[in-house]
PyMOL Python script that loads the backbone (N, CA, C, O; Angstrom):
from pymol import cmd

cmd.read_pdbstr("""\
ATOM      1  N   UNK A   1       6.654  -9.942 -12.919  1.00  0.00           N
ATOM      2  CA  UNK A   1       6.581 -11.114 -12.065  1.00  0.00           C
ATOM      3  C   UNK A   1       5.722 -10.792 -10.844  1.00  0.00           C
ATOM      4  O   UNK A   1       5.860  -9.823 -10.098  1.00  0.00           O
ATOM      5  N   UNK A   2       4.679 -11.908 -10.753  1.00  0.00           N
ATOM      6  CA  UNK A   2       4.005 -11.736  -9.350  1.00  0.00           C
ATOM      7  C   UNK A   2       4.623 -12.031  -8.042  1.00  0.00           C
ATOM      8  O   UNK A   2       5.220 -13.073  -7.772  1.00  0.00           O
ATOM      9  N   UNK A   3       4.409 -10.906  -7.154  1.00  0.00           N
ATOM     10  CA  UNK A   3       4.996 -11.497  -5.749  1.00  0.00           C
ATOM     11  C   UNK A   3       3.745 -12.036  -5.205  1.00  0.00           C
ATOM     12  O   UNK A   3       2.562 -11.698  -5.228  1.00  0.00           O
ATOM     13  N   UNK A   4       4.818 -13.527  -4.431  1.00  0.00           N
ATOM     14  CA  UNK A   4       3.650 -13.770  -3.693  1.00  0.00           C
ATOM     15  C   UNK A   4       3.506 -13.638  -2.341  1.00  0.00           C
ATOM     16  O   UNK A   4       4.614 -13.195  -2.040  1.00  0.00           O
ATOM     17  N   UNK A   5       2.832 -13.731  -1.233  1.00  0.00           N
ATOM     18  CA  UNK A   5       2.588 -14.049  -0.072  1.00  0.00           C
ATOM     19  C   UNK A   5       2.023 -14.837   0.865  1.00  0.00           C
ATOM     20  O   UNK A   5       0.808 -14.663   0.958  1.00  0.00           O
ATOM     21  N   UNK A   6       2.432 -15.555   1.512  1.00  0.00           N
ATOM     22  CA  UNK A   6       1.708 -16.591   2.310  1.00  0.00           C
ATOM     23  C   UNK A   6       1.540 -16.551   3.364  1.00  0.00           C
ATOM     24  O   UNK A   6       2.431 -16.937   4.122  1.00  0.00           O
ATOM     25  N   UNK A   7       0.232 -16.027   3.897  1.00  0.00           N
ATOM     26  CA  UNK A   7       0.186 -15.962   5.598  1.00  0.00           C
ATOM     27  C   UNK A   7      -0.254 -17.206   6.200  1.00  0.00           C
ATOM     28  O   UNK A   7      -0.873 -17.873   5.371  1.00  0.00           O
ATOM     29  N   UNK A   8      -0.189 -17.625   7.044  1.00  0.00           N
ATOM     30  CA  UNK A   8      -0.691 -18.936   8.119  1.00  0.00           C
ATOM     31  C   UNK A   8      -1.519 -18.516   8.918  1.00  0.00           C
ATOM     32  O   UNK A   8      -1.167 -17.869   9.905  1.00  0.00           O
ATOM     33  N   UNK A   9      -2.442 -18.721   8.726  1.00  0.00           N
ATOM     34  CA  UNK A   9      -3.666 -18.155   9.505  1.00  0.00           C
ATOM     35  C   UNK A   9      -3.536 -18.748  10.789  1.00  0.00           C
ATOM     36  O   UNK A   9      -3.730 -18.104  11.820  1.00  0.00           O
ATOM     37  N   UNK A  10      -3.232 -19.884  10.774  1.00  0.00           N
ATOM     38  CA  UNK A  10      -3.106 -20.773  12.291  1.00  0.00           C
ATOM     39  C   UNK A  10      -2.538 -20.256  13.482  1.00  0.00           C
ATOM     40  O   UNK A  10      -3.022 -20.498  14.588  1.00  0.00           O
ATOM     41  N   UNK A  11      -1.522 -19.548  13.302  1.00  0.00           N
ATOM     42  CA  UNK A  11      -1.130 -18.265  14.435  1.00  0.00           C
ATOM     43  C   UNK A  11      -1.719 -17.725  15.093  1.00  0.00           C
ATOM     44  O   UNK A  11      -1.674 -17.740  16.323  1.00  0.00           O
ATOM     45  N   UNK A  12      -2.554 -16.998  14.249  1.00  0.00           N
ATOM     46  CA  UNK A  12      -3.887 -15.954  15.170  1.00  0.00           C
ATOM     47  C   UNK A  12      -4.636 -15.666  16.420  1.00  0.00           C
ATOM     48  O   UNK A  12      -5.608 -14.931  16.591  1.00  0.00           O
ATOM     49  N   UNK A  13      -3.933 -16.448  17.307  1.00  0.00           N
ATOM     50  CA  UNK A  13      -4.746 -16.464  18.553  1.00  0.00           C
ATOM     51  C   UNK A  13      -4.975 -15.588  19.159  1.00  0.00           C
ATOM     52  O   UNK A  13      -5.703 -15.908  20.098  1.00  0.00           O
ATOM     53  N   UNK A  14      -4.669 -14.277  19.139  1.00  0.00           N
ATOM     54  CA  UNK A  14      -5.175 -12.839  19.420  1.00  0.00           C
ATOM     55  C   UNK A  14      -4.870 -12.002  18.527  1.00  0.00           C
ATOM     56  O   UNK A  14      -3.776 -12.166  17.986  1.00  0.00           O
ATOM     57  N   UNK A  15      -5.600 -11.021  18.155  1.00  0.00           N
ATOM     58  CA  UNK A  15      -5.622  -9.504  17.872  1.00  0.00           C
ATOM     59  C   UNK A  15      -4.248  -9.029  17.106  1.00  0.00           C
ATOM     60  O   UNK A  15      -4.091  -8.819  15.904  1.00  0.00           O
ATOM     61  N   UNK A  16      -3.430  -8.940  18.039  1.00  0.00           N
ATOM     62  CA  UNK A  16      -2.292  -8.424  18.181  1.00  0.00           C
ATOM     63  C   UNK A  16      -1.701  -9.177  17.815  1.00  0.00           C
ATOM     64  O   UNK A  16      -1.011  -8.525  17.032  1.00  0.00           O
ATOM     65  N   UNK A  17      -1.162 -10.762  17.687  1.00  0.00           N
ATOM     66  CA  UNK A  17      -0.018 -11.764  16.678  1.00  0.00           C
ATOM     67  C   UNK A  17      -0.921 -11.465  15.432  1.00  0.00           C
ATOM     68  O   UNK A  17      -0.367 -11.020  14.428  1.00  0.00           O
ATOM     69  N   UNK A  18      -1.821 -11.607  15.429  1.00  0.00           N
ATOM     70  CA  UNK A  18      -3.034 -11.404  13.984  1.00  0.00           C
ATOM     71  C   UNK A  18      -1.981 -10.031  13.212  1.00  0.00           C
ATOM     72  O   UNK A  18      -1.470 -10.243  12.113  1.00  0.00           O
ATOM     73  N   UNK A  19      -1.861  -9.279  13.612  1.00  0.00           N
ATOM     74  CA  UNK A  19      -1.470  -8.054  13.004  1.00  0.00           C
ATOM     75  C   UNK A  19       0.026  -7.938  13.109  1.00  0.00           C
ATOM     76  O   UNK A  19       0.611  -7.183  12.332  1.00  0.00           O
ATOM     77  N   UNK A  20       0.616  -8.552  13.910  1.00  0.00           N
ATOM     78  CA  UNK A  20       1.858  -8.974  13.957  1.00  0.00           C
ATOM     79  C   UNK A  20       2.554 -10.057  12.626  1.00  0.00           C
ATOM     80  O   UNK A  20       3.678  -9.951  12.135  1.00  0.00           O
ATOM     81  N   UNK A  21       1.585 -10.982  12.302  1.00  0.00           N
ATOM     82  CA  UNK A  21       2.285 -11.676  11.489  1.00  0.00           C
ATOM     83  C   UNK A  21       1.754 -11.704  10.024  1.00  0.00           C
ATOM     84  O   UNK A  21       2.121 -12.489   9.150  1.00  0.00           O
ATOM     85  N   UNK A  22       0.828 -10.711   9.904  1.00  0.00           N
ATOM     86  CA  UNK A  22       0.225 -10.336   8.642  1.00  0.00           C
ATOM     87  C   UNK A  22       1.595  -9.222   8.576  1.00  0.00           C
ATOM     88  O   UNK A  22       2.636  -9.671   8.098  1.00  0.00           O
ATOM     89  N   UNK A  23       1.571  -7.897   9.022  1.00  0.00           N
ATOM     90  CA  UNK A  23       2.913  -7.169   8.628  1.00  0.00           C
ATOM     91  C   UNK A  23       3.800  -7.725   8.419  1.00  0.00           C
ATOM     92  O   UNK A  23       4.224  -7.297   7.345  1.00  0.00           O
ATOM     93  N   UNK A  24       4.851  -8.995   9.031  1.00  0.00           N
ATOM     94  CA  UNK A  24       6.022  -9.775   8.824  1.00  0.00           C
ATOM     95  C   UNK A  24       5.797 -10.079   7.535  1.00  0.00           C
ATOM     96  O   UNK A  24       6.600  -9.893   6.621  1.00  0.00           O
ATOM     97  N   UNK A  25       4.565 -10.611   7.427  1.00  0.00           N
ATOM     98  CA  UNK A  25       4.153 -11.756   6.137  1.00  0.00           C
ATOM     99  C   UNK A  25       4.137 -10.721   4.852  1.00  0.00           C
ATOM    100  O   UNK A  25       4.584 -11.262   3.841  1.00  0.00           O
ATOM    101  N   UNK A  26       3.682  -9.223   4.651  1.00  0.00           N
ATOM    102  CA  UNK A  26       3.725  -8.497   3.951  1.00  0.00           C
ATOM    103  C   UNK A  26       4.745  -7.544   3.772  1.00  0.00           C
ATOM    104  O   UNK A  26       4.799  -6.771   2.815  1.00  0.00           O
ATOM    105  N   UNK A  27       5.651  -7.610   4.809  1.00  0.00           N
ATOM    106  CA  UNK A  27       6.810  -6.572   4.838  1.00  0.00           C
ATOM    107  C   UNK A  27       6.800  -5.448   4.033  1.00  0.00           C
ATOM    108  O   UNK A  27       7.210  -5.282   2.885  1.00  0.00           O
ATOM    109  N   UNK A  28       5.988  -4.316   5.224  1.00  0.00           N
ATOM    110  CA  UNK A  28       5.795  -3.503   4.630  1.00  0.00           C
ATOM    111  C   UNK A  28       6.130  -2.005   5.785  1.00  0.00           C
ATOM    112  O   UNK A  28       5.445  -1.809   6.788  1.00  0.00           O
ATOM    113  N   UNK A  29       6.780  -1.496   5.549  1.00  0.00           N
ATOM    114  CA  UNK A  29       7.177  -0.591   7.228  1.00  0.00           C
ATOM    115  C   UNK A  29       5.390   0.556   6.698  1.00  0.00           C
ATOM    116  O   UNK A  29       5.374   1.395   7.598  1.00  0.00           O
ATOM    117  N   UNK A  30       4.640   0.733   6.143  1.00  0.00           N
ATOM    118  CA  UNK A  30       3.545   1.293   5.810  1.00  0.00           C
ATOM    119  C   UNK A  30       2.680   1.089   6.632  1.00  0.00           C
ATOM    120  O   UNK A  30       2.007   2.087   6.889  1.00  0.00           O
ATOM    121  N   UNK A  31       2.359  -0.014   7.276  1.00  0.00           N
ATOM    122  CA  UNK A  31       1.474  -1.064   7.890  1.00  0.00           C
ATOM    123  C   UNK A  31       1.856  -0.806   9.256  1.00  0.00           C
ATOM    124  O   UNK A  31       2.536  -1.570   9.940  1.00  0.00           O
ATOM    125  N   UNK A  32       1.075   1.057   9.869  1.00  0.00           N
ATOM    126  CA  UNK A  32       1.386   1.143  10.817  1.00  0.00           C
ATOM    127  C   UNK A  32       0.029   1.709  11.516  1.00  0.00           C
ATOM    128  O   UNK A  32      -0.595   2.682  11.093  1.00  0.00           O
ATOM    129  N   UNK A  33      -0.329   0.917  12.682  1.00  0.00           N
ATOM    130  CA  UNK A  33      -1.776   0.818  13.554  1.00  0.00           C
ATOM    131  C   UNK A  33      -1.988  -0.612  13.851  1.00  0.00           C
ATOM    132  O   UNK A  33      -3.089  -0.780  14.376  1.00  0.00           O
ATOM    133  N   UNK A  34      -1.385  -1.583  13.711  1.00  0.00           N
ATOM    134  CA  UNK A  34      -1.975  -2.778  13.897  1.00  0.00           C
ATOM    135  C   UNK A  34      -3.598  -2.828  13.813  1.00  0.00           C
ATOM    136  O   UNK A  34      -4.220  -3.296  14.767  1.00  0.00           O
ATOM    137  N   UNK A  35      -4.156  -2.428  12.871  1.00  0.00           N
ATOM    138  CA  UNK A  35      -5.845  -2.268  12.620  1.00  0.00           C
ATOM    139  C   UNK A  35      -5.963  -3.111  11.483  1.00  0.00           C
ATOM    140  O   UNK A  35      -5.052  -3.809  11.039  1.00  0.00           O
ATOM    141  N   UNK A  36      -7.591  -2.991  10.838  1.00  0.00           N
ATOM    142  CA  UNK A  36      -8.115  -3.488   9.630  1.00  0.00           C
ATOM    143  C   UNK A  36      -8.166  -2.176   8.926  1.00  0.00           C
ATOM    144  O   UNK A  36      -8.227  -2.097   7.699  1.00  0.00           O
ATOM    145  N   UNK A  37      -8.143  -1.234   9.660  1.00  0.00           N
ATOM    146  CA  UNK A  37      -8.237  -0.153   8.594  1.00  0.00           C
ATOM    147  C   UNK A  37      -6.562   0.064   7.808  1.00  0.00           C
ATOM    148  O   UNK A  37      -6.275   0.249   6.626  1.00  0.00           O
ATOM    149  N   UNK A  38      -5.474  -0.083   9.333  1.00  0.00           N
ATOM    150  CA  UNK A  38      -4.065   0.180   8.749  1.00  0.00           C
ATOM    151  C   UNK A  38      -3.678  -0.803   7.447  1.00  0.00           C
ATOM    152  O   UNK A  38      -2.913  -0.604   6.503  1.00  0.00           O
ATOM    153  N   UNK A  39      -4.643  -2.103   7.837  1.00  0.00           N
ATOM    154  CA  UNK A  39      -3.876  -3.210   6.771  1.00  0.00           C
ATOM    155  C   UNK A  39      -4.853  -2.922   5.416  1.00  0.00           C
ATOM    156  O   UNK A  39      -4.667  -3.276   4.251  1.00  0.00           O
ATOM    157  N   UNK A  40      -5.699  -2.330   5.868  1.00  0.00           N
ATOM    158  CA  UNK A  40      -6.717  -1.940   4.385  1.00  0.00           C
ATOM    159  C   UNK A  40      -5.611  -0.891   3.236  1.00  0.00           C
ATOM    160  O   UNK A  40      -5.207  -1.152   2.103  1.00  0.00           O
ATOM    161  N   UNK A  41      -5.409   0.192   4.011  1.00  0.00           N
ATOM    162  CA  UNK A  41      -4.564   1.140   3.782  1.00  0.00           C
ATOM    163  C   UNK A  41      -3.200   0.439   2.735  1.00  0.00           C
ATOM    164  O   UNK A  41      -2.986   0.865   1.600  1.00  0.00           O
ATOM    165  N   UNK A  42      -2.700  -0.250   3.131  1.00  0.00           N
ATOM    166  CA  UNK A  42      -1.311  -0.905   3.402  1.00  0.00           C
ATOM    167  C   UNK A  42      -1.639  -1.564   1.625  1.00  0.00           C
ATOM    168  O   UNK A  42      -1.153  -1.210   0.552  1.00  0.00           O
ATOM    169  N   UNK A  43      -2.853  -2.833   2.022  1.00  0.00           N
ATOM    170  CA  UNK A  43      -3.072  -3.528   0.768  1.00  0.00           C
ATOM    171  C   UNK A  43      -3.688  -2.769  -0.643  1.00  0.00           C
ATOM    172  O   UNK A  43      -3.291  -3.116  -1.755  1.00  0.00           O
ATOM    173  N   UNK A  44      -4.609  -1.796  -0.470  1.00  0.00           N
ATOM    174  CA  UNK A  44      -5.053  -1.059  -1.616  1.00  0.00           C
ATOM    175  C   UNK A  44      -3.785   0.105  -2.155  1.00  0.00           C
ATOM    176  O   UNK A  44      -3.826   0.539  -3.306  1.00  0.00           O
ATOM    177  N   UNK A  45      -2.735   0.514  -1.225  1.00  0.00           N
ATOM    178  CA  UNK A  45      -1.471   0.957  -1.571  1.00  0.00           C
ATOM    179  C   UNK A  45      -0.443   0.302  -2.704  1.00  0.00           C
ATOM    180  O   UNK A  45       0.241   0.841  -3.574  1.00  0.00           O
ATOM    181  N   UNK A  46      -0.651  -1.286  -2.272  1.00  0.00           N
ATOM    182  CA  UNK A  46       0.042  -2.102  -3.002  1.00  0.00           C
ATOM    183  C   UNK A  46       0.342  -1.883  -4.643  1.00  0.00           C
ATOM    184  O   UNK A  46      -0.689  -1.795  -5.310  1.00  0.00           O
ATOM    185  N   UNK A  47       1.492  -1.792  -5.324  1.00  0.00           N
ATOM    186  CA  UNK A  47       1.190  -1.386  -6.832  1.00  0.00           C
ATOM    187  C   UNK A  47       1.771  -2.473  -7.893  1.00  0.00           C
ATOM    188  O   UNK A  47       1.744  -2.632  -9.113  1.00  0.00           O
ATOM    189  N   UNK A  48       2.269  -3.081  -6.845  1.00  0.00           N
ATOM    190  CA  UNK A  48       3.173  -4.006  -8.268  1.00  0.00           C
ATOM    191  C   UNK A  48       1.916  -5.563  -7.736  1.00  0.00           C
ATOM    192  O   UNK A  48       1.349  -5.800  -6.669  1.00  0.00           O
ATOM    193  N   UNK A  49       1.925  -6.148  -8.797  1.00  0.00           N
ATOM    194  CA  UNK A  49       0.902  -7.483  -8.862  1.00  0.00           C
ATOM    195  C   UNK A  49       1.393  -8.226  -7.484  1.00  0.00           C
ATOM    196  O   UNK A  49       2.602  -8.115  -7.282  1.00  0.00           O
ATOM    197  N   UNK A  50       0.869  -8.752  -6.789  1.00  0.00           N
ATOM    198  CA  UNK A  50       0.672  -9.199  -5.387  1.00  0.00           C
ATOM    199  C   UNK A  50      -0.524 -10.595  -5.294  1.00  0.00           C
ATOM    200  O   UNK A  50      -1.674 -10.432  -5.702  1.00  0.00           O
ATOM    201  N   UNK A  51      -0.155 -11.651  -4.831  1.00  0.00           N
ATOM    202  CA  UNK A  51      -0.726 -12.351  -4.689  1.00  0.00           C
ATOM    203  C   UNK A  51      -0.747 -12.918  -3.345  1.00  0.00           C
ATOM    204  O   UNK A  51       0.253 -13.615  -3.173  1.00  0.00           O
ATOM    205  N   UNK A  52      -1.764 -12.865  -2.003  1.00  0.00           N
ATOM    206  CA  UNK A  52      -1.919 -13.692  -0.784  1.00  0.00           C
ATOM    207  C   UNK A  52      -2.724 -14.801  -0.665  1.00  0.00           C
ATOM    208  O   UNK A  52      -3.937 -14.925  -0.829  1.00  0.00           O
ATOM    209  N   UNK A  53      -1.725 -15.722  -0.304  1.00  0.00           N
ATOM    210  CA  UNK A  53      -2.662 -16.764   0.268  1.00  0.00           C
ATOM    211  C   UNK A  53      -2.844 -17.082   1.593  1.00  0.00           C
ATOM    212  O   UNK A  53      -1.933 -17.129   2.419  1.00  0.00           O
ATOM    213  N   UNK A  54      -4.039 -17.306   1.817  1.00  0.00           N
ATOM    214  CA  UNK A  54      -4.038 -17.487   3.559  1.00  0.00           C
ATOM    215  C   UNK A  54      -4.410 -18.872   3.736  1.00  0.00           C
ATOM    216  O   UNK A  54      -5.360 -19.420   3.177  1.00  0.00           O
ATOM    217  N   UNK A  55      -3.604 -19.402   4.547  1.00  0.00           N
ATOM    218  CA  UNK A  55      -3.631 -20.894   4.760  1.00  0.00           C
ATOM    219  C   UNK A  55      -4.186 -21.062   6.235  1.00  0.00           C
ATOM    220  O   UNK A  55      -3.892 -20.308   7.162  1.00  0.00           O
ATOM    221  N   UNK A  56      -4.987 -22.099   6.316  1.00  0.00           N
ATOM    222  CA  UNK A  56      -5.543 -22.321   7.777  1.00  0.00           C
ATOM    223  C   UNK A  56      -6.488 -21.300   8.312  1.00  0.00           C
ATOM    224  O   UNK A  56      -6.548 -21.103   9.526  1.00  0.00           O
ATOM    225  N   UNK A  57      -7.066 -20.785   7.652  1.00  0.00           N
ATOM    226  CA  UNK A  57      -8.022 -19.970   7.787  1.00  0.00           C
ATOM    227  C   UNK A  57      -9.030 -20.124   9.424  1.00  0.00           C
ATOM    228  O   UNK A  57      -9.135 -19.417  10.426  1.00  0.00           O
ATOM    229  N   UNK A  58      -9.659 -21.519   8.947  1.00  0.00           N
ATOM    230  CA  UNK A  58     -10.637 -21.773   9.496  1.00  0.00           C
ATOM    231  C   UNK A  58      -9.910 -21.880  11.649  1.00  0.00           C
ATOM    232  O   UNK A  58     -10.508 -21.861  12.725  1.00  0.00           O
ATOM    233  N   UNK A  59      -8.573 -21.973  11.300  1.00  0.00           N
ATOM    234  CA  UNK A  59      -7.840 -21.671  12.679  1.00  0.00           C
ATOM    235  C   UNK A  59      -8.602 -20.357  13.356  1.00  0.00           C
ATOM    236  O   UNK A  59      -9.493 -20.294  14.204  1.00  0.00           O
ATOM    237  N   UNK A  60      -8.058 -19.594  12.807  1.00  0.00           N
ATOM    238  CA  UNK A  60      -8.092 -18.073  13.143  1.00  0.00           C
ATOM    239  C   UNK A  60      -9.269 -17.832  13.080  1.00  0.00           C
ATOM    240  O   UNK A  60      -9.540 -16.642  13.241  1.00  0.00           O
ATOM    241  N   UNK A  61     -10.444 -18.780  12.832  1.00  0.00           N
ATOM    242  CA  UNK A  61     -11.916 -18.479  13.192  1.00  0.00           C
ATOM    243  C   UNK A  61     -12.282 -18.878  14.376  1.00  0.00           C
ATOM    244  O   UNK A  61     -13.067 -18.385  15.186  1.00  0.00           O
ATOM    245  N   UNK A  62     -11.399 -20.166  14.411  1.00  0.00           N
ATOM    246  CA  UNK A  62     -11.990 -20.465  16.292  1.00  0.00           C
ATOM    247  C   UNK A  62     -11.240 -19.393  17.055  1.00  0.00           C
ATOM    248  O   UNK A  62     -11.874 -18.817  17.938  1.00  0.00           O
ATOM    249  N   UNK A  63     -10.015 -19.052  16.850  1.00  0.00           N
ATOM    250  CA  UNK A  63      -9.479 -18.085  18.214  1.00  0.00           C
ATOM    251  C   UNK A  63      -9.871 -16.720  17.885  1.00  0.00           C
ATOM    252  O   UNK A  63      -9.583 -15.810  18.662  1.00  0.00           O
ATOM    253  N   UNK A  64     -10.503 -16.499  16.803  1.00  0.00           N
ATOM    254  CA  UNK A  64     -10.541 -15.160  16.919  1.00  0.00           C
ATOM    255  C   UNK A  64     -11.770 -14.312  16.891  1.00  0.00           C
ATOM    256  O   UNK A  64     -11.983 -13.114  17.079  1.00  0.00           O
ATOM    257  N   UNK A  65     -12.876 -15.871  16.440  1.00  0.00           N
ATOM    258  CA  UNK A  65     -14.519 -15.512  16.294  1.00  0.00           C
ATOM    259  C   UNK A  65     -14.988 -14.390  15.315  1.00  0.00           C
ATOM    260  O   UNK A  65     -14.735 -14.617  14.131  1.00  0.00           O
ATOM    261  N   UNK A  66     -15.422 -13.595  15.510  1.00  0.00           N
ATOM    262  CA  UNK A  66     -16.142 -12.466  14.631  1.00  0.00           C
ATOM    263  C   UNK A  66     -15.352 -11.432  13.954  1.00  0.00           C
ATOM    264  O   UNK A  66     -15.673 -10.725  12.999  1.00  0.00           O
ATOM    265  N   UNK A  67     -13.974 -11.485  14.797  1.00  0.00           N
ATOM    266  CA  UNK A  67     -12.445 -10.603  14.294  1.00  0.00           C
ATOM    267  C   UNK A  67     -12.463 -11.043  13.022  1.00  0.00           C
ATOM    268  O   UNK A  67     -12.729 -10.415  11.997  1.00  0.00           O
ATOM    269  N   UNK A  68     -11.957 -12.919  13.259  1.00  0.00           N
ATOM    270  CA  UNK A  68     -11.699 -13.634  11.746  1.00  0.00           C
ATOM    271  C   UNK A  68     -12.559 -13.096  10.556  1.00  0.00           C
ATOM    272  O   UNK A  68     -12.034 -12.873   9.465  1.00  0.00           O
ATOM    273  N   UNK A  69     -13.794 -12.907  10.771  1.00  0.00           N
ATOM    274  CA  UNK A  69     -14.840 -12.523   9.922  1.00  0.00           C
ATOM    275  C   UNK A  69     -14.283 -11.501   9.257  1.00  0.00           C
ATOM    276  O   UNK A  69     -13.746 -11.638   8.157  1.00  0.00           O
ATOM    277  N   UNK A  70     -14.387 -10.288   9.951  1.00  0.00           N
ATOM    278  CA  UNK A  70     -14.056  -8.821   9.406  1.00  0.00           C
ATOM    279  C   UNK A  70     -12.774  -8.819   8.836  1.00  0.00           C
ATOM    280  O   UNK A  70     -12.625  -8.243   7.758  1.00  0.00           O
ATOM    281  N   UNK A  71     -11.597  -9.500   9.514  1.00  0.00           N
ATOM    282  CA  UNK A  71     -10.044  -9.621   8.655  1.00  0.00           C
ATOM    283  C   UNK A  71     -10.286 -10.151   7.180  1.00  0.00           C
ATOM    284  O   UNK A  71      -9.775  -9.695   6.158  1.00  0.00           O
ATOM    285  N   UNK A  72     -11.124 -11.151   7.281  1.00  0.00           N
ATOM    286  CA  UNK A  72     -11.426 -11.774   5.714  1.00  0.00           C
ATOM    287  C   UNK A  72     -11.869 -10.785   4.712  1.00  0.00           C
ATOM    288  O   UNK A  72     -11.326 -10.493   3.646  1.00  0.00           O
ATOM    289  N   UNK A  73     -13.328 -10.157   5.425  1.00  0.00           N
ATOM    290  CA  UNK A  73     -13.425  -8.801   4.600  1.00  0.00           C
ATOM    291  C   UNK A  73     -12.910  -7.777   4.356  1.00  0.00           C
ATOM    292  O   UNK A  73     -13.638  -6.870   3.952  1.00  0.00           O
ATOM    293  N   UNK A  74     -11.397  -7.526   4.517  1.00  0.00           N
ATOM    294  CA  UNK A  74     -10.725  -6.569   4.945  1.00  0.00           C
ATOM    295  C   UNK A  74     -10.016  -6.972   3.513  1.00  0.00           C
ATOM    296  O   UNK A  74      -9.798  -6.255   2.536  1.00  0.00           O
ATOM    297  N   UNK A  75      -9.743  -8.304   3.717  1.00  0.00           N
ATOM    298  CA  UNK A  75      -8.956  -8.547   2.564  1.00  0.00           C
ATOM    299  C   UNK A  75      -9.554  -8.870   1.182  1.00  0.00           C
ATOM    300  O   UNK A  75      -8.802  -8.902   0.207  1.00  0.00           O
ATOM    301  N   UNK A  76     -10.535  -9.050   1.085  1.00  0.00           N
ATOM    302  CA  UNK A  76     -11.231  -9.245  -0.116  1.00  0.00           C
ATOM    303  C   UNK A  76     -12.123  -7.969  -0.592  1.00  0.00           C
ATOM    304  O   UNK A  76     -12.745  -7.923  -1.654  1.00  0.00           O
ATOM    305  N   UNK A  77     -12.062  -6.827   0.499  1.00  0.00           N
ATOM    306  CA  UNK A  77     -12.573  -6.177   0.116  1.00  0.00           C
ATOM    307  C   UNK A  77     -11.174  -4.853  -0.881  1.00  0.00           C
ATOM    308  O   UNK A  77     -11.368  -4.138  -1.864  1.00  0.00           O
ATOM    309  N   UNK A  78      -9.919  -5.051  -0.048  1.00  0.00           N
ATOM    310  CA  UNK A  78      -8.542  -4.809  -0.621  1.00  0.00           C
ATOM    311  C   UNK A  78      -8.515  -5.158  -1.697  1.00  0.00           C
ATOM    312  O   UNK A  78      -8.206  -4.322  -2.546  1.00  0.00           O
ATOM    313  N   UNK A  79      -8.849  -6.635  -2.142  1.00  0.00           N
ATOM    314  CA  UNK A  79      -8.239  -6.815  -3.031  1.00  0.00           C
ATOM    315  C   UNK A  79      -9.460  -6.037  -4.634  1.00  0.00           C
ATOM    316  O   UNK A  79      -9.437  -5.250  -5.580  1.00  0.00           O
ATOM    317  N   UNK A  80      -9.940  -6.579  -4.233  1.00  0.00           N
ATOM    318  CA  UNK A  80     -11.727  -5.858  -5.188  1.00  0.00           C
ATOM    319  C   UNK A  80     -11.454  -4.712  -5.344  1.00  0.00           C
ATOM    320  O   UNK A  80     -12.055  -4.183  -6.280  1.00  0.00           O
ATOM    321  N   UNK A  81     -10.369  -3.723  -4.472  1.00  0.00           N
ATOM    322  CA  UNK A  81     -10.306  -2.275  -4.336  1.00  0.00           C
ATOM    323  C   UNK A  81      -8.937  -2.423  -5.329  1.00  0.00           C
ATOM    324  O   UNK A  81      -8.885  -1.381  -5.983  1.00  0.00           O
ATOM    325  N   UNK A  82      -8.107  -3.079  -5.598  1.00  0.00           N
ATOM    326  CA  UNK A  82      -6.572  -2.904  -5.858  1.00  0.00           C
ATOM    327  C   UNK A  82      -6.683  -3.942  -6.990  1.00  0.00           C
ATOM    328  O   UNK A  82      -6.757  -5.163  -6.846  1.00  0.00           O
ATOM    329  N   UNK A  83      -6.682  -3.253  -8.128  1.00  0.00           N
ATOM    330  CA  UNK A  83      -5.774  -4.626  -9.356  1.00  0.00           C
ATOM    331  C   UNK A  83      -5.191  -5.493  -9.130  1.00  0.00           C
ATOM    332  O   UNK A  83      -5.217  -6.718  -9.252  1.00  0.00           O
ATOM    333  N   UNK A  84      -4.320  -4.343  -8.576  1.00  0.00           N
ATOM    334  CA  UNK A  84      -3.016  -5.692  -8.698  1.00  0.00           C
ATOM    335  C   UNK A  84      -2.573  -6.347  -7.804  1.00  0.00           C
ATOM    336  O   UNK A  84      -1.402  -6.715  -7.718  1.00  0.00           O
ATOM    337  N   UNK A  85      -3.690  -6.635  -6.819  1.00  0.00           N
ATOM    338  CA  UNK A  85      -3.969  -7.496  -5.789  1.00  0.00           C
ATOM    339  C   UNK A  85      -4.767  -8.448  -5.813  1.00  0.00           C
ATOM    340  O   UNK A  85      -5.743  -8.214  -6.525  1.00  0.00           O
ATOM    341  N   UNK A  86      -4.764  -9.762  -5.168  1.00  0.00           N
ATOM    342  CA  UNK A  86      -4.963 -11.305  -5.590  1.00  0.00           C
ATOM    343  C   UNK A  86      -5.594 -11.296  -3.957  1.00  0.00           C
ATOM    344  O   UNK A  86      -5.467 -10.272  -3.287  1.00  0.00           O
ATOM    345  N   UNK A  87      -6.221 -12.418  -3.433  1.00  0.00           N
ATOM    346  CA  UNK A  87      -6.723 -12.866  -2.108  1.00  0.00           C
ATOM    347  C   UNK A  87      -6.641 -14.025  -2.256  1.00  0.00           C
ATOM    348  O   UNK A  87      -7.663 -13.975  -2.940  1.00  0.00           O
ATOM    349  N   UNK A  88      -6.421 -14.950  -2.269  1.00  0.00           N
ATOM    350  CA  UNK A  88      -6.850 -16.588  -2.006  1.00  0.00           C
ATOM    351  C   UNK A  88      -7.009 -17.450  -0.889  1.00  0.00           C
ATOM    352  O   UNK A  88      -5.946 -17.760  -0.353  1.00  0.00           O
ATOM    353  N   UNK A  89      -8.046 -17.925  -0.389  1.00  0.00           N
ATOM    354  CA  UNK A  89      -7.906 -18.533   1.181  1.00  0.00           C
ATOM    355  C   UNK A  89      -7.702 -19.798   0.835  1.00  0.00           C
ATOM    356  O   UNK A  89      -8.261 -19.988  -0.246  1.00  0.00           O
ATOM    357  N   UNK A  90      -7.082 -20.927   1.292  1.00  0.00           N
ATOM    358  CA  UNK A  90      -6.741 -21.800   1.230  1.00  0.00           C
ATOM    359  C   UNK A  90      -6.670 -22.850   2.360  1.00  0.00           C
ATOM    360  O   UNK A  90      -6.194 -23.964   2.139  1.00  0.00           O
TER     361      UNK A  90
END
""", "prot")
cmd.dss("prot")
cmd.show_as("cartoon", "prot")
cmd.util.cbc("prot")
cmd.orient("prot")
C-alpha cells in the first residue's frame, strides 16, 4: 500500500515554517537541518512507496521567490533519485 502525503504549500511564508511543515507533513524524526539538502537526504532515504502532493504551490512562490524554485527541485530531483517515491504538484 502507498503512503500518501499532502503538503500545503500555502503556509510557506518563510524558510523556516517551509521546513517546519514539510517535516510535520512527512513525519520523519530523520529530517534533521531544516535544509534542502536535510529534506533531500530524508526523501531519497524513503523505502516503502511514498506518494507527495503539494497543493498551492504557486503560494509559496510569491513568499518565498527563488527558495520556492530550488524546494521544487529538491523534490523532483528526490523523487527521480528514489523509486519508491512519487512528487505531484497540484
Amino acid at each position: 500500500m502507498q503512503k500518501k502525503i499532502l503538503i500545503d504549500a500555502s503556509s510557506f511564508m518563510d524558510v523556516k515554517e517551509t521546513h517546519a511543515a514539510i517535516k510535520a507533513a512527512i513525519g520523519s524524526e530523520d529530517y534533521v537541518g531544516s535544509n534542502l539538502d536535510a529534506l533531500h537526504d530524508v526523501l531519497t532515504g524513503i523505502g516503502r512507496r511514498t506518494r507527495i502532493t503539494v497543493v498551492n504551490y504557486r503560494k509559496a512562490e510569491e513568499y518565498l521567490g527563488e527558495y520556492a524554485e530550488k524546494l521544487a527541485f529538491v523534490l523532483a530531483v528526490s523523487a527521480s533519485s528514489n523509486p519508491f517515491l512519487s512528487v505531484v504538484f497540484e
